[in-house]
C-alpha positions, 0 to 999 in steps of 0.5 A, spaced: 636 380 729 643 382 724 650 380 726 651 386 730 645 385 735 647 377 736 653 379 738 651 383 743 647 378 745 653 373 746 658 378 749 652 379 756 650 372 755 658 371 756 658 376 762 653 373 765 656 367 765 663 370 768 659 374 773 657 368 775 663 363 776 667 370 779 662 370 784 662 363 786 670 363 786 669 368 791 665 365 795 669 359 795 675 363 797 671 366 802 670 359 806 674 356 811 674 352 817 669 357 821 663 358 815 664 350 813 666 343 813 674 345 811 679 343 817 682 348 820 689 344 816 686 348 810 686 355 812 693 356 810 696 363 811 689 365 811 689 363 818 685 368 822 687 369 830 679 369 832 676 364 837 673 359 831 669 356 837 661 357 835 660 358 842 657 366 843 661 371 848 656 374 853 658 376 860 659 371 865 666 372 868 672 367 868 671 361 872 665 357 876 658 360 876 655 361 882 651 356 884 656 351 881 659 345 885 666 345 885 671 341 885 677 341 892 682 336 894 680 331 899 682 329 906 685 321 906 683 318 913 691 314 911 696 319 910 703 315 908 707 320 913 704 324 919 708 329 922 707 333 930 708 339 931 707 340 939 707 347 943 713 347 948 713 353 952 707 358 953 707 364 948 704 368 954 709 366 960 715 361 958 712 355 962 714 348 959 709 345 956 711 338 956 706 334 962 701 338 958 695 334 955 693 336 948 685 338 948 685 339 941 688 337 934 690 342 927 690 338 922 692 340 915 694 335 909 699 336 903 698 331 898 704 331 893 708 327 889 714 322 890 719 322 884 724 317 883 727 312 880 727 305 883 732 300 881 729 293 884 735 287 883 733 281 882 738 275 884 737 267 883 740 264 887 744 257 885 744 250 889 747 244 888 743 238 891 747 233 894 746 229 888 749 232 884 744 237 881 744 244 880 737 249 881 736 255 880 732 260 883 726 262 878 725 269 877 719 272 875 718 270 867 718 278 865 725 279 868 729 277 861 735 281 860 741 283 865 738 290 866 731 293 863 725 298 864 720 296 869 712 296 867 711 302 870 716 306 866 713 303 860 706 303 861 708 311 863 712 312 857 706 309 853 701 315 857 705 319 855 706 318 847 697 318 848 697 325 849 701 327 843 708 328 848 714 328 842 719 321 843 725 326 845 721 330 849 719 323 852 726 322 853 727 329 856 722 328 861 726 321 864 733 324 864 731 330 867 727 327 872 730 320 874 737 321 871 734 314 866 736 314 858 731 311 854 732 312 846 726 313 841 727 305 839 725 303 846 718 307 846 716 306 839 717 298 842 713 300 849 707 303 845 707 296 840 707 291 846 702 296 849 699 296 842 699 287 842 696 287 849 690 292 847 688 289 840 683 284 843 681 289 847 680 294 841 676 288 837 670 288 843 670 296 843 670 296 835 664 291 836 661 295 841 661 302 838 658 299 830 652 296 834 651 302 839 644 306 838 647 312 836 655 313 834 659 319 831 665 319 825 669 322 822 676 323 819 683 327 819 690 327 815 696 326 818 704 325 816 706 318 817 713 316 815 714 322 811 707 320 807 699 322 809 695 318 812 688 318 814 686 317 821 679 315 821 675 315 829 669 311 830 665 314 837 660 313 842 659 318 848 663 313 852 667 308 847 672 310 843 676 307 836 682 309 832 684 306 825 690 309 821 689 307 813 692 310 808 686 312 804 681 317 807 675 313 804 676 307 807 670 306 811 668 301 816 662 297 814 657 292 819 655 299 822 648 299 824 643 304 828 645 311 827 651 315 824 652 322 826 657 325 821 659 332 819 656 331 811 661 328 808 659 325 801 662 318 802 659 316 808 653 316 805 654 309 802 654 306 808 648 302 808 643 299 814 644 305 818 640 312 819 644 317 817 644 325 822 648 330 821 652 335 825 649 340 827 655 344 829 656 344 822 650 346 821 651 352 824 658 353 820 654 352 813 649 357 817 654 362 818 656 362 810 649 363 808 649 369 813 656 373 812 657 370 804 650 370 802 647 375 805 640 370 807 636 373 811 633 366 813 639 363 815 640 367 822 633 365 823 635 358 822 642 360 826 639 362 832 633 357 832 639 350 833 643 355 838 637 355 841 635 348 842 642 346 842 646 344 847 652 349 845 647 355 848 650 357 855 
């Protein structure tokens, strides 16, 4: 082979190699939250408006099904307030009604809401005793300061923050509704009082969940303070437990039974648990080798899990 030939030889050996590494590049340009295990966090601009969910449109219409059992308010048998509508004179001729017995009831029931702000004053009275002695009434031992927030207030305060409502807007909702001004240092103190109460509890449910049979893991980035934390949760069908740390492979240990998670390289070195896979995120994997890769095989296999899973409808 003369130096001209080698060349050549080089230079498609060369092309090969930068097709090959276009084609992967592009490949990984065309992943994202809906064809793999990337967040949705990492879709950036490429974000697409498209329901991301695995489940396929067919043609059931919005709402229950027929044969479905739905779900209606429910008559009491001890409303707080009863109000009587009685018939006075006859629609028909204009005579009282008044000495008429009633042979039949209508009744109908609204259930609504009472929303206001309670103010309970607590007074200890002072006695001194003939000799000489001075007694104070007992207050209740929560009651520690002249004017404070009563445990329904904290514990709504406390509900609220768990489902994701901002301190201000916190602060909006008690203003608006109970004219009762309450600052973001005040509940950030209600959810670590809530938070001191629960850490017992939190233990056993931890305890619970690592010696569960079957257990799910997983892990997201949040903005704490300014800087990125990680919050890992830990799962069973009816328990579950959260954690902050600021390192995203920072895994609990003493897990036994079987882990479920979604292929995460770092989970598997947890040891003395059998690890199973997310089929979810199988069906994402599937979709790239279909839209990406063009394997045929892929939506055999697609359509096999669709099938045996619970996500078919």
């Amino acid at each position: 082979m003369d130096q001209k030939d080698k060349r050549i030889h080089e230079l498609e050996q060369l092309v090969k190699e930068l097709l090959a590494r276009i084609e992967e590049l592009e490949r990984r340009l065309a992943l994202n939250s809906n064809n793999s295990s990337k967040p949705p966090s990492s879709d950036g601009l490429r974000k697409s408006s498209k329901n991301r969910s695995l489940r396929e449109i067919d043609n059931k219409k919005f709402g229950g099904q027929v044969g479905h059992k739905g779900k209606t308010l429910n008559k009491t048998d001890s409303p707080d307030v009863t109000i009587q509508y009685d018939a006075e004179i006859c629609n028909a001729c204009g005579s009282s009604l008044s000495n008429i017995p009633v042979i039949e009831t209508i009744d109908r029931q609204e259930v609504d809401v009472v929303i206001k702000k309670l103010v309970t004053e607590h007074k200890a009275s002072i006695k001194v005793c003939c000799c000489g002695r001075k007694n104070v009434g007992i207050m209740p031992e929560c009651m520690k300061a002249p004017v404070q927030y009563g445990a329904n207030v904290r514990a709504m305060c406390v509900y609220f923050t768990n489902q994701f409502i901002a301190k201000d807007r916190i602060s909006d909702i008690f203003c608006n509704l109970f004219q009762l001004p309450i600052s973001d240092t005040a509940l950030m103190a209600f959810d670590e009082e809530c938070a001191n109460k629960l850490t017992l509890f939190n233990e056993v449910v931890l305890d619970a969940i690592k010696n569960a049979a079957v257990k799910h893991v997983d892990e997201t980035g949040m903005r704490i303070a300014k800087k990125t934390e990680w919050v890992h949760v830990i799962s069973t069908a009816l328990l579950t437990h959260y954690r902050i740390n600021s390192k995203r492979g920072h895994l609990l240990r003493g897990i036994i039974g079987k882990l479920v998670h979604d292929h995460w390289k770092p989970y598997f070195t947890l040891e003395n648990v059998i690890h199973v896979l997310c089929n979810a995120h199988h069906l994402r994997e599937l979709k790239a080798l279909i839209e990406i890769d063009k394997e045929h095989w892929a939506q055999d296999m697609y359509d096999l899990l669709k099938g045996a899973s619970c996500l078919k409808e």
